[in-house]
LUMBA-427073 format. One record per residue (C-alpha): residue number from 0; residue in three letters; chain; x, y, z. Coordinates in steps of 0.2 Angstrom, whole numbers. Each point is the difference from the previous one (the first is absolute). Layout:
N
  seq  type  mol     px     py     pz
  NUM   Ala    A      X      Y      Z
...
END
This chain:
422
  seq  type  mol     px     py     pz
    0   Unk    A    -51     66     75
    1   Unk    A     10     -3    -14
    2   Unk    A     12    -17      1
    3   Unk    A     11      4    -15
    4   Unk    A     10     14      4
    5   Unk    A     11      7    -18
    6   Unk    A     12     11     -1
    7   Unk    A     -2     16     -4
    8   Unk    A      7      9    -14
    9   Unk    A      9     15     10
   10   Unk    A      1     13    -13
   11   Unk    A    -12      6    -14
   12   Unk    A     11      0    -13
   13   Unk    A      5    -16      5
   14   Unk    A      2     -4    -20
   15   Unk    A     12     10     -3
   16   Unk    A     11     -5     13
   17   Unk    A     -5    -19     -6
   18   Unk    A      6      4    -16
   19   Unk    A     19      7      6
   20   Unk    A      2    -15     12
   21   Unk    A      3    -14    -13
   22   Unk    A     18     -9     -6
   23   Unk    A     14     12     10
   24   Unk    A     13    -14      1
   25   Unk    A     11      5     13
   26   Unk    A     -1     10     17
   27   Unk    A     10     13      6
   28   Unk    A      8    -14     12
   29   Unk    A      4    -11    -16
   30   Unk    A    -15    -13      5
   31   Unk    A     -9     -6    -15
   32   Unk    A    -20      8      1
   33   Unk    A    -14    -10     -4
   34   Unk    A    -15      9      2
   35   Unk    A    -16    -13      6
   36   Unk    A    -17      6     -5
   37   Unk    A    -16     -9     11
   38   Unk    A    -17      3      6
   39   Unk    A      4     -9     18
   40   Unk    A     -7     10     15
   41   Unk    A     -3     -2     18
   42   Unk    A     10    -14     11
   43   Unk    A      5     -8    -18
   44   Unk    A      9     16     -6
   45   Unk    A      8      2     17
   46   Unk    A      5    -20     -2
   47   Unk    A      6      4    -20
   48   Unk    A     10     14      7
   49   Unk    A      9     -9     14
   50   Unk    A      6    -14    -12
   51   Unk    A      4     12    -12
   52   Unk    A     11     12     14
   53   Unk    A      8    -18      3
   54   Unk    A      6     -4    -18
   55   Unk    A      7     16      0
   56   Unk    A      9     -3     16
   57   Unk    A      7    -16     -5
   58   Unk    A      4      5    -18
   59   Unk    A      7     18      2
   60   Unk    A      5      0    -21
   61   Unk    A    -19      0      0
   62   Unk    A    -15     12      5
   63   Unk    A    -17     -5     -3
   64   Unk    A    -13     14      0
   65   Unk    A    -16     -4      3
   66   Unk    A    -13     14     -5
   67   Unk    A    -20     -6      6
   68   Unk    A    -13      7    -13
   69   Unk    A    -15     -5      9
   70   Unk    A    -11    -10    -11
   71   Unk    A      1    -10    -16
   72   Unk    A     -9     12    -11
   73   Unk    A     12     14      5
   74   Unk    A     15    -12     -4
   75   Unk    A     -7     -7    -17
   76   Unk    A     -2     20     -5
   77   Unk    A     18      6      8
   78   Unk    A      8    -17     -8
   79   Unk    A     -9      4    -19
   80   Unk    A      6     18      2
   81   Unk    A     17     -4      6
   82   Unk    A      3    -11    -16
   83   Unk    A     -8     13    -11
   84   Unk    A     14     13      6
   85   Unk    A     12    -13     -1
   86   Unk    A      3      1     21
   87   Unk    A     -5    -13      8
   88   Unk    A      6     -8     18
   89   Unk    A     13    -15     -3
   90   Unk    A    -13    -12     10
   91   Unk    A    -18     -1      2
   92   Unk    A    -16    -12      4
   93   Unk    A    -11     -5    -14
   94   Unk    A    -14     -9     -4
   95   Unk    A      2    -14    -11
   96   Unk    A    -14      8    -12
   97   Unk    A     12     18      1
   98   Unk    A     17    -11     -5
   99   Unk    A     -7     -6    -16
  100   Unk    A     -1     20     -5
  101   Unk    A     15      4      8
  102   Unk    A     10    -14     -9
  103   Unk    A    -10      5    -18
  104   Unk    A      7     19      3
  105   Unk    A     17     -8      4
  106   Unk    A      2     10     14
  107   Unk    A      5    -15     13
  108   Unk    A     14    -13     -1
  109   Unk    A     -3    -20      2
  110   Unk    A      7     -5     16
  111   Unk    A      3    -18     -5
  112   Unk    A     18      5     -5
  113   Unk    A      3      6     19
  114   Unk    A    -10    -16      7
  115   Unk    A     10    -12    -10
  116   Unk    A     17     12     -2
  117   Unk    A     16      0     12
  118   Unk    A    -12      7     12
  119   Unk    A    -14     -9     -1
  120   Unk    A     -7    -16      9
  121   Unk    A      4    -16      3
  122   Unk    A     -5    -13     -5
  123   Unk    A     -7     -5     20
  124   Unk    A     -4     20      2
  125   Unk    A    -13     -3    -18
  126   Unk    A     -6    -17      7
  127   Unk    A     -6      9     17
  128   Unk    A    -10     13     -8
  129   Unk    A    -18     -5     -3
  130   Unk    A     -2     -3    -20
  131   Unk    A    -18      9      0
  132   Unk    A     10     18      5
  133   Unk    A     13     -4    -14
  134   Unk    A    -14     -3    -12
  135   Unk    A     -9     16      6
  136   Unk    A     18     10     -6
  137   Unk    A      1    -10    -17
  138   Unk    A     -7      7    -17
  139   Unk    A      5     -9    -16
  140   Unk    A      9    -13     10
  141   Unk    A     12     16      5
  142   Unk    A      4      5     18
  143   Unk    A     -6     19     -2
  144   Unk    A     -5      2     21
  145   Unk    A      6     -5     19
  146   Unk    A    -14     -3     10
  147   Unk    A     -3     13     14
  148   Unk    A    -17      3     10
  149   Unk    A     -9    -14     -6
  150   Unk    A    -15     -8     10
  151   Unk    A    -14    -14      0
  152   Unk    A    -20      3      7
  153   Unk    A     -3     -6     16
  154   Unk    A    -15     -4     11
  155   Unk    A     -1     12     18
  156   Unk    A    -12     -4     11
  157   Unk    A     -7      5     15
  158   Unk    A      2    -15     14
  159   Unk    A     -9      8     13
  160   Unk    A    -14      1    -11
  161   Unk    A      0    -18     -6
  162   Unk    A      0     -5     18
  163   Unk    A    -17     10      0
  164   Unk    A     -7     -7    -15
  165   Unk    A      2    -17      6
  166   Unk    A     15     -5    -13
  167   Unk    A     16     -5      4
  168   Unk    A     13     12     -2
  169   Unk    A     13    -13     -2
  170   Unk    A     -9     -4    -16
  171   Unk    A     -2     13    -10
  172   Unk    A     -9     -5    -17
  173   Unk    A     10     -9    -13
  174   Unk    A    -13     -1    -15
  175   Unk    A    -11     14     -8
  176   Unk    A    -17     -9      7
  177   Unk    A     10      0     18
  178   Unk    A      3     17     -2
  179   Unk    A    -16      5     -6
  180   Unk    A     -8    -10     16
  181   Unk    A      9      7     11
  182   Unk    A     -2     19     -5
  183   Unk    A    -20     -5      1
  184   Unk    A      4     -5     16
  185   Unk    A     11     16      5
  186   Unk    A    -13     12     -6
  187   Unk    A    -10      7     16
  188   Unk    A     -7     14      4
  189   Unk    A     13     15     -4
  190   Unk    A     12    -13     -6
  191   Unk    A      3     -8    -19
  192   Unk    A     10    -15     -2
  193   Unk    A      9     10    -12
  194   Unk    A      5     13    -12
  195   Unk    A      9      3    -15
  196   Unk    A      3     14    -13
  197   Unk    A      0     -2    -20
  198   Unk    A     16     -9     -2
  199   Unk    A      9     -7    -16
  200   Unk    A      9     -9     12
  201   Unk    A    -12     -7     10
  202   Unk    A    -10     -7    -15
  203   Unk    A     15     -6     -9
  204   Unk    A      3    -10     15
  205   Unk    A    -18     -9      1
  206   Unk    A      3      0    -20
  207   Unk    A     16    -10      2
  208   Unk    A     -8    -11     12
  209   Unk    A    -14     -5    -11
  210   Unk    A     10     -8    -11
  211   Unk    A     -3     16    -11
  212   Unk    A     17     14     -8
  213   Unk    A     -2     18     -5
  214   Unk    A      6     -4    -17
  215   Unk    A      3    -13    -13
  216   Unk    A     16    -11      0
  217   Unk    A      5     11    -13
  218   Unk    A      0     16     11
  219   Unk    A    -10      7    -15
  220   Unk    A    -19      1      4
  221   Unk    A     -9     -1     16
  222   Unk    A     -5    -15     11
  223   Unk    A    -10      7     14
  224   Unk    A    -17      3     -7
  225   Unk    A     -3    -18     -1
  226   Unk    A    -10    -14      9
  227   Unk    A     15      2     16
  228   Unk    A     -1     18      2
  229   Unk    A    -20      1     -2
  230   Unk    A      1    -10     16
  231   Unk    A     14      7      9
  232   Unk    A     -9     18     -1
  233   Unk    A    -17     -9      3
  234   Unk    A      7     -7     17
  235   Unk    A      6     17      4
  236   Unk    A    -16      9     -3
  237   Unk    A     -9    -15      8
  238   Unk    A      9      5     17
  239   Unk    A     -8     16     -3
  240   Unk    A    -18     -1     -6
  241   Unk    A     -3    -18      4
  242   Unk    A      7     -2     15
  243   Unk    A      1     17      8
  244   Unk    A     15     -3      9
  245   Unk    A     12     11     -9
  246   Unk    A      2     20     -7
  247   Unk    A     10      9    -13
  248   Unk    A     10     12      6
  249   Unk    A     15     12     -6
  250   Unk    A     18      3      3
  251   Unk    A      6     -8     16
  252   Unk    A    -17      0      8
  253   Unk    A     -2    -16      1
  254   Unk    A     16     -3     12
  255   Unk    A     -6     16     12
  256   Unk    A    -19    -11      0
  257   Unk    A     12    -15      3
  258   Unk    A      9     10     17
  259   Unk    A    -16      6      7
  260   Unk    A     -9    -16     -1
  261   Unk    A    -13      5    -12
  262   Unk    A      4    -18    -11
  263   Unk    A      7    -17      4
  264   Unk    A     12     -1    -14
  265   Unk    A      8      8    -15
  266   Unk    A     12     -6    -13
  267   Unk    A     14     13     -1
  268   Unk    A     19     -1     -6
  269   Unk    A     14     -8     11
  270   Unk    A      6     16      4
  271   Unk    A    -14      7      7
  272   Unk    A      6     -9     15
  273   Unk    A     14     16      4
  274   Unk    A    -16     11      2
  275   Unk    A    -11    -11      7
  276   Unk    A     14     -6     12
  277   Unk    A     -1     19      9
  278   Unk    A    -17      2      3
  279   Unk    A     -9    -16      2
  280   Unk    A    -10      0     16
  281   Unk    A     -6    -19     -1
  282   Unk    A      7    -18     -2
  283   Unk    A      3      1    -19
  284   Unk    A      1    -16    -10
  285   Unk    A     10     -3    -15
  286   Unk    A     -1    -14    -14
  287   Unk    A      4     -3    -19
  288   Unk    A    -17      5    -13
  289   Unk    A    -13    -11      1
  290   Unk    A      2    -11    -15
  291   Unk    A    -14     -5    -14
  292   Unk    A      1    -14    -14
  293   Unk    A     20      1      4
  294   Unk    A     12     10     12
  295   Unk    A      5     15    -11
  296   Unk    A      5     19      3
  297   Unk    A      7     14    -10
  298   Unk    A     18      5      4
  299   Unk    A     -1     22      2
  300   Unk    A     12     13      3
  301   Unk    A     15      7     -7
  302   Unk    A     16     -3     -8
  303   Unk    A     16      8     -3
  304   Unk    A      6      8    -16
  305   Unk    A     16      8     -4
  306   Unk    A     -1     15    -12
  307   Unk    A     10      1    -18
  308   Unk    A      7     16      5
  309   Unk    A      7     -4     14
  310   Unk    A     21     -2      0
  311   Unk    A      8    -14     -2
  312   Unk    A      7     -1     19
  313   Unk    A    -17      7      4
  314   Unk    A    -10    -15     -7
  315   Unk    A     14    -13      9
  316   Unk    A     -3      9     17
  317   Unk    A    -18     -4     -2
  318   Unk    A      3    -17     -4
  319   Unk    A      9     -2     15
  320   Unk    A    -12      8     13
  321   Unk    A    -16    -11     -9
  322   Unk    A     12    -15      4
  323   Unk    A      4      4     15
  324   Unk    A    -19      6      5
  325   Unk    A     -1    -19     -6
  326   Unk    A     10     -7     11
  327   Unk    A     -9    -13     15
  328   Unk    A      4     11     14
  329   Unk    A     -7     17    -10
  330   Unk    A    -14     -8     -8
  331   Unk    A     -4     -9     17
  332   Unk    A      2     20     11
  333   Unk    A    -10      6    -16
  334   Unk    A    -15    -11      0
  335   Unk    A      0      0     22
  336   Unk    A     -1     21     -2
  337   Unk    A    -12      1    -16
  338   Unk    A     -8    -15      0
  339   Unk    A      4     -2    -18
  340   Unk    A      7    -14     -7
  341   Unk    A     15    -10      3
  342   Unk    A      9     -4    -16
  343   Unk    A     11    -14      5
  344   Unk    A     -8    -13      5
  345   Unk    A     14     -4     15
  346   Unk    A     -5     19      8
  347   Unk    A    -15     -9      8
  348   Unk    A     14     -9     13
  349   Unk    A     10     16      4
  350   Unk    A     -6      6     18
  351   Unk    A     -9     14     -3
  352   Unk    A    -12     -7    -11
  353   Unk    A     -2    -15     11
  354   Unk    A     -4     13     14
  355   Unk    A    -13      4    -11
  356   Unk    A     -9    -14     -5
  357   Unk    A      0     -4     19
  358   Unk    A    -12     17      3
  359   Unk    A    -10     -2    -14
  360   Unk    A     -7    -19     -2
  361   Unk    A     -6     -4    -19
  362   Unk    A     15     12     -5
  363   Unk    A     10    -14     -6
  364   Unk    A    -14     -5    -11
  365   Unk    A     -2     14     -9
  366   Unk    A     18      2     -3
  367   Unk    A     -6    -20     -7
  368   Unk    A     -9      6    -13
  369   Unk    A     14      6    -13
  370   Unk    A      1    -18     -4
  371   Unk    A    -16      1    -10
  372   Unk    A      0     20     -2
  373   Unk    A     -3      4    -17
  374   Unk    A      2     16    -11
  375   Unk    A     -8     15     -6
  376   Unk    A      1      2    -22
  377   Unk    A     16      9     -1
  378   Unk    A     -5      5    -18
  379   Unk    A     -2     22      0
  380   Unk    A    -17     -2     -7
  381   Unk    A     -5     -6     16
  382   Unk    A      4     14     10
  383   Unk    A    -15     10     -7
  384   Unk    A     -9    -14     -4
  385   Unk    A      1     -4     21
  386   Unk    A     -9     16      3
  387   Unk    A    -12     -5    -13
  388   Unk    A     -6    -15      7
  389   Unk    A     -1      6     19
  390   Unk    A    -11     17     -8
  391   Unk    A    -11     -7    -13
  392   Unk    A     -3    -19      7
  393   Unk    A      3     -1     19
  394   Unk    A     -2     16      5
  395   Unk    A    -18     -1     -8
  396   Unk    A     -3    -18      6
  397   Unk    A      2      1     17
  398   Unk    A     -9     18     -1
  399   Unk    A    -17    -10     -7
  400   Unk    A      3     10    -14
  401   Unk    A      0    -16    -13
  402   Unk    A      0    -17      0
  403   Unk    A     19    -11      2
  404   Unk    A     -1     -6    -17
  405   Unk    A     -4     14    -10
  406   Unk    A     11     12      8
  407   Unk    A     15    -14      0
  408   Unk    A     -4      0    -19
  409   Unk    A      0     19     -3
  410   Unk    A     17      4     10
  411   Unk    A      6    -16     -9
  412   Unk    A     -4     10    -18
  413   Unk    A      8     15      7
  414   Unk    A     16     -9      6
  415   Unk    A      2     -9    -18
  416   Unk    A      3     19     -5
  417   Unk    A     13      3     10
  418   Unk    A     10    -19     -1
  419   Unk    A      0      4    -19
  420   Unk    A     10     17      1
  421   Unk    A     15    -11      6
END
């Protein structure tokens, strides 16, 4: 059973048609087209889609066209080749890493003239936005992205099974050490406290909150191999060796063990929830990341860019539906369908997110933690340099495959590399 359901690409030659759909300008009916490029799928897509039919509806000089690709890899490879032949959609989601190459090749437009034009915000409209998801769009102290899909971790956990263990499932753990006792006590026969795939993310995070940062203050050499990272991946593999109360496993796995009650808990993104939410089969339990030396997590997800080659009417209309996709009641309908979060920080009042936060206690506390979130290197050397510390230092840590250190210290070498290409 598969809990991610993508989009599929419906036609082979689905480059091709890719590559003819890009910057049309207007429609046979006179409306302005903007093309959306995204990798949203399941009862996500099917919220993106509804919002979107709704823009349109409201602003009939406008028709937003959103087209799924299916996964991140597929839009990184239809976005480079788009550019390349000079055709690419008017709007798409980025990763911050992907919009430092985008803005080296030129081929995307700042938004900052849009945010701070006759269009733009106001000045309550800025104040209600939470600064960490401004930041995550700025490069160079320039507004180059609009925040979309963006997420924080969260802790699941499975109540019913606290109740078994002997915890409290009112209290879920608030501390590494908490967590690490109570997915001891969790782990029974044919059940693991928890378990957890090789994750950037998940490391970053227990990094973070070990006072430790993936790179210099400088942005120009690595951080992570040192004294905090050793023990944030020696905590991890301790769960696994020491302790025997966790597993590595792959893709979603972990969430499918989470539904059938093979672990306690599992740390997973926000928006997990809108998959979780239609198959859970227990009392499930929600609550902000355990937290270390300080509270700390890594913002993830996408923004939005819009493309160079796009018109100028083009490039306003996109504007336009970002801002308005901004807007409390939007942002609020957008984060209740996808789980994903709210970008003004007002949404969490409107009624349908408070409808939400009613079914799902501790949900308001994940939401909490964008006030201490903190970012991914938006350099473009990290985006290889990423996968090279996940192959070449976690991937062989938590494997048993080498020590922490060592591997921290030979991914750290390899990710130098790249960080000095920029």
């Amino acid at each position: 059973m598969r809990l991610r359901s993508r989009t599929v690409i419906r036609v082979l030659a689905l480059g091709a048609v890719l590559l003819g759909c890009g910057c049309k300008g207007k429609k046979a009916t006179g409306a302005v087209e903007v093309s959306f490029w995204h990798v949203m799928g399941g009862p996500v897509e099917k919220s993106l889609n509804g919002l979107c039919e709704e823009f349109n509806r409201t602003h009939p000089g406008i028709q937003v066209t959103p087209l799924g690709l299916g996964s991140y890899d597929v839009l990184s490879q239809k976005l480079l080749a788009a550019v390349a032949a000079g055709k690419p959609p008017v709007l798409s989601q980025a990763y911050e890493s992907w919009i430092a190459k985008l803005i080296e090749s030129r081929a995307i437009v700042p938004i900052q003239g849009f945010a701070s034009g006759p269009d733009g915000l106001s000045p309550e409209e800025r104040s209600d936005m939470y600064p960490v998801l401004l930041k995550s769009c700025t490069i160079r102290d320039t507004l180059w992205a609009w925040p979309f899909n963006k997420s924080v971790p969260a802790l699941y956990y499975n109540r019913d099974l606290f109740r078994k263990s002997g915890l409290d499932p009112d209290r879920p753990p608030g501390t590494w050490e908490e967590f690490r006792t109570d997915a001891m006590k969790l782990t029974k026969k044919g059940t693991f406290g928890t378990a957890f795939k090789v994750d950037v993310w998940d490391f970053g995070c227990l990094l973070y909150q070990n006072m430790g940062t993936y790179l210099t203050p400088d942005r120009k050499h690595t951080a992570f191999q040192g004294r905090e990272g050793v023990e944030a991946l020696s905590y991890w593999r301790g769960l696994l060796s020491q302790d025997s109360a966790a597993y590595l496993t792959t893709g979603f796995e972990n969430q499918n063990d989470f539904l059938l009650g093979k672990v306690g808990m599992i740390r997973s993104s926000c928006a997990s929830l809108s998959f979780l939410d239609t198959l859970i089969k227990f009392d499930l339990g929600l609550a902000a990341l355990p937290g270390g030396k300080r509270k700390a997590v890594i913002l993830a997800g996408t923004n939005a860019v819009i493309f160079a080659k796009a018109l100028p009417e083009q490039r306003r209309a996109a504007w336009l539906f970002l801002k308005w996709m901004s807007e409390p009641e939007q942002t609020a309908r957008w984060s209740a369908e996808s789980s994903y979060l709210p970008i003004m920080k007002s949404a969490i009042h409107k009624e349908v997110m408070q409808e939400k936060l009613k079914r799902f206690r501790g949900l308001e506390q994940v939401i909490s933690q964008l006030d201490y979130a903190e970012l991914e290197p938006q350099e473009g050397g990290w985006l290889p340099g990423r996968k090279v510390l996940e192959t070449e230092a976690l991937e062989k840590a938590l494997r048993g495959q080498a020590e922490s250190g060592p591997a921290l210290e030979d991914a750290a070498r390899k990710v130098e590399k790249e960080l000095a290409k920029e």
